[in-house]
C-alpha positions as CSV (number, residue, x, y, z in Angstrom):
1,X,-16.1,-9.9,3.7
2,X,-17.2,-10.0,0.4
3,X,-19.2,-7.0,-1.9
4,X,-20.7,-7.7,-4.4
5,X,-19.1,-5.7,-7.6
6,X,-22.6,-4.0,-8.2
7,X,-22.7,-2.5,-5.1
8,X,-18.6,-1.6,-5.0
9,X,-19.1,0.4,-7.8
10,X,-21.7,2.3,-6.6
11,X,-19.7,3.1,-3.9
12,X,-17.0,4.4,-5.7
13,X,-19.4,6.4,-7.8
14,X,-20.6,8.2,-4.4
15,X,-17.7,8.3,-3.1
16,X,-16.1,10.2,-6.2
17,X,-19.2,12.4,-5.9
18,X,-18.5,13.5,-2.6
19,X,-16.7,17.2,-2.4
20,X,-12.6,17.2,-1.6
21,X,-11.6,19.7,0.8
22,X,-8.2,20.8,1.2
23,X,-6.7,19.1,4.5
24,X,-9.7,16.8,5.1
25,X,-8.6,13.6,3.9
26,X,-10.2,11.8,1.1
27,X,-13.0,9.2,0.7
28,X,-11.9,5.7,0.5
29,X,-14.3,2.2,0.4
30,X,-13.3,-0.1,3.0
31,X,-14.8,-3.1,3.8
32,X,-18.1,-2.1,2.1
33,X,-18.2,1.3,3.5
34,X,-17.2,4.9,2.5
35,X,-14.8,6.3,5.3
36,X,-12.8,9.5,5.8
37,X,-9.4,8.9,5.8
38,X,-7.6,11.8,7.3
39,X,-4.3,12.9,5.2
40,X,-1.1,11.1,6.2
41,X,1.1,13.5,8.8
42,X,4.1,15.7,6.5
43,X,6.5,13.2,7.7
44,X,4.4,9.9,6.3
45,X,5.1,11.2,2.4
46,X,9.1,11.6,3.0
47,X,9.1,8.2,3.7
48,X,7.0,6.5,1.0
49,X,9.3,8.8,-1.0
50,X,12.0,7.1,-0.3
51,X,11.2,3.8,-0.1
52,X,10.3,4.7,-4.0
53,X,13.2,6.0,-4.8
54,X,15.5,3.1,-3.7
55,X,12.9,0.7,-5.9
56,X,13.0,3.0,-8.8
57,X,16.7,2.8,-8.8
58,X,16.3,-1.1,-8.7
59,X,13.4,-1.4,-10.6
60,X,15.0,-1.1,-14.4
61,X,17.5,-4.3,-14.0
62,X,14.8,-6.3,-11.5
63,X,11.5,-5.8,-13.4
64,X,12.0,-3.2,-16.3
65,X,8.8,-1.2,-17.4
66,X,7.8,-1.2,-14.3
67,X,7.1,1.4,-11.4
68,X,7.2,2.4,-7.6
69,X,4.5,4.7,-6.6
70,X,2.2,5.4,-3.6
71,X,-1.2,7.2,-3.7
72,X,-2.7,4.8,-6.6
73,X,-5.9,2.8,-5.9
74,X,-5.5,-1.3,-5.3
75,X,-8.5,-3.4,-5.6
76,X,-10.0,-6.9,-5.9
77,X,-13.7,-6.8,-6.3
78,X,-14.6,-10.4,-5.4
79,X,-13.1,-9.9,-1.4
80,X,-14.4,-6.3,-1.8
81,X,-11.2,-4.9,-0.2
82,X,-10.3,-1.6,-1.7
83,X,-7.2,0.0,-0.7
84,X,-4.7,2.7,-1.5
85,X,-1.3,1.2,-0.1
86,X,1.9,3.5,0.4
87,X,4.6,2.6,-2.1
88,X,3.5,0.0,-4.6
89,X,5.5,-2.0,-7.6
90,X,3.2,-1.9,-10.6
91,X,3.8,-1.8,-14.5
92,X,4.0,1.6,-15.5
93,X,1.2,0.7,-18.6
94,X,-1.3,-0.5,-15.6
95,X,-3.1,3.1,-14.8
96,X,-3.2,4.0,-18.3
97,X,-6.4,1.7,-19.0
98,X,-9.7,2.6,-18.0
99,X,-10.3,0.2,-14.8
100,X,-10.7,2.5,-11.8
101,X,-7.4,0.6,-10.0
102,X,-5.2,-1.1,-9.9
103,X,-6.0,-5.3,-9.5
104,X,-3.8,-7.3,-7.5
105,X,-2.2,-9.4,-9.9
106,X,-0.2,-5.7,-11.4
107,X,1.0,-5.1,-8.2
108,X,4.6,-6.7,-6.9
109,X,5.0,-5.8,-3.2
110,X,2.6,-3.2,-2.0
111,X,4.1,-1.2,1.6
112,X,2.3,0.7,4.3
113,X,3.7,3.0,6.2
114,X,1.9,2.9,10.1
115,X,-0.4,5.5,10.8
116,X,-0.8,5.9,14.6
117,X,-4.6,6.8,14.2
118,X,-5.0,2.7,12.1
119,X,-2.8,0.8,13.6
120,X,-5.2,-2.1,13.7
121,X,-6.3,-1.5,10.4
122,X,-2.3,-1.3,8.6
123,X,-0.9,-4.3,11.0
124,X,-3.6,-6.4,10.9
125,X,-7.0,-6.4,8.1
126,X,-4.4,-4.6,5.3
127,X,-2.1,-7.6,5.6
128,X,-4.7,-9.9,5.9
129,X,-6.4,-8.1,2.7
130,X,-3.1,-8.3,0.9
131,X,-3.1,-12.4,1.4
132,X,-6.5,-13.2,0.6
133,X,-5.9,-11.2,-2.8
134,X,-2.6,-12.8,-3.2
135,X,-0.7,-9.5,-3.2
136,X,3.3,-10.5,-3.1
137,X,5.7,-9.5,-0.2
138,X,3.8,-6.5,2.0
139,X,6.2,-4.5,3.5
140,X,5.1,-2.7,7.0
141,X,7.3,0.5,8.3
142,X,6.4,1.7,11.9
143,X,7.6,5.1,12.3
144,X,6.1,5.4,15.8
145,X,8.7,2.0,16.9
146,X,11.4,2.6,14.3
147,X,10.9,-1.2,13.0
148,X,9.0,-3.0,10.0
149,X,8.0,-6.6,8.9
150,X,8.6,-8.0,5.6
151,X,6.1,-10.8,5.0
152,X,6.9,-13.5,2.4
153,X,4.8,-15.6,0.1
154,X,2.9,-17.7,-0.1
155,X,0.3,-16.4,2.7
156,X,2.7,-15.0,5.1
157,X,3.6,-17.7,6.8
158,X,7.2,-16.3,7.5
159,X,8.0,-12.9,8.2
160,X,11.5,-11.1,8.6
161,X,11.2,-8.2,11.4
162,X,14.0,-5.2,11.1
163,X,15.1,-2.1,12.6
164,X,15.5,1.2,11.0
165,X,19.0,0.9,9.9
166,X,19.3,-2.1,8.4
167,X,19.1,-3.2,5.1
168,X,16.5,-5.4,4.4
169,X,15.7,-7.9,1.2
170,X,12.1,-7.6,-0.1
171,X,12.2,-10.2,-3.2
172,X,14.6,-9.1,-5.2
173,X,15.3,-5.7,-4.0
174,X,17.4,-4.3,-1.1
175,X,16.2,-1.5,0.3
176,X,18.2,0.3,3.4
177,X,15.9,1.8,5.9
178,X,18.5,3.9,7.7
179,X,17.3,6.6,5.2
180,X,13.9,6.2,6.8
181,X,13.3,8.5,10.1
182,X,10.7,7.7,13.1
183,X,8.1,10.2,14.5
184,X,9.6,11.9,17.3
């Protein structure tokens, strides 16, 4: 689906218009509409945590001036696919200029972490949102199972599954997800 930009950023405008309660999630644009997004569970932010940390470590010999962060805003106007991925890899000069997010071609691998209430949503149209705005290497954790994906470039046509408790290569950072936990 495509938006045009005209309309995307009236969108955004509403939707940083609307009021933010405490606990109630946030507004997001998602394929052309303004959804709630309820706030991840406590144990979702431990985990994008440290995923970023392990990056961060990595990031200064890998890609210096760069970043791994979750919670900033990912878009490409012309698909109209807004998104707010988990951990991201971005240059750390990207959110200091004035566009409203981040645009695809800043971002290195961008991860989600599954939520059990989108699990349609982070499996499927995020990765398939990811490829069609040529976002490198997604990485997918499922808590819920214990396992995750790594998709590879160009369009995803491989994919390496893993377990929590392996170490897993994601471009030119390893990255052991025995320090990641599953939702009992």
């Amino acid at each position: 689906m495509s938006i045009d930009p005209a309309v995307l950023a009236r969108l955004r405008e509403i939707a940083d218009r609307l009021p933010q309660v405490p606990g109630t999630g946030k507004a997001e644009i998602a394929e052309g509409e303004i959804v709630m997004v309820m706030p991840p569970v406590r144990r979702h932010e431990p985990a994008v945590l440290r995923i970023a940390r392990q990056l961060d470590a990595q990031l200064p010999h890998a890609h210096p001036g760069h970043l791994a962060h979750g919670g900033a805003d990912l878009e490409d106007a012309g698909p109209g696919r807004p998104r707010n991925p988990d951990p991201m890899v971005f240059p750390e000069a990207a959110p200091h200029d004035e566009a409203p997010a981040l645009l695809p071609h800043e971002v290195l691998p961008a991860m989600e972490i599954v939520s059990r209430s989108d699990l349609e949503n982070d499996h499927r149209t995020k990765v398939h949102g990811y490829a069609t705005t040529g976002i490198p290497l997604p990485l997918l954790i499922d808590p819920h199972k214990g396992t995750g994906i790594v998709h590879d470039e160009p369009g995803y046509t491989s994919r390496t599954e893993f377990a929590f408790g392996d170490t897993v290569t994601v471009g030119p950072w390893t990255l052991d997800t025995g320090v990641l936990r599953t939702y009992a």
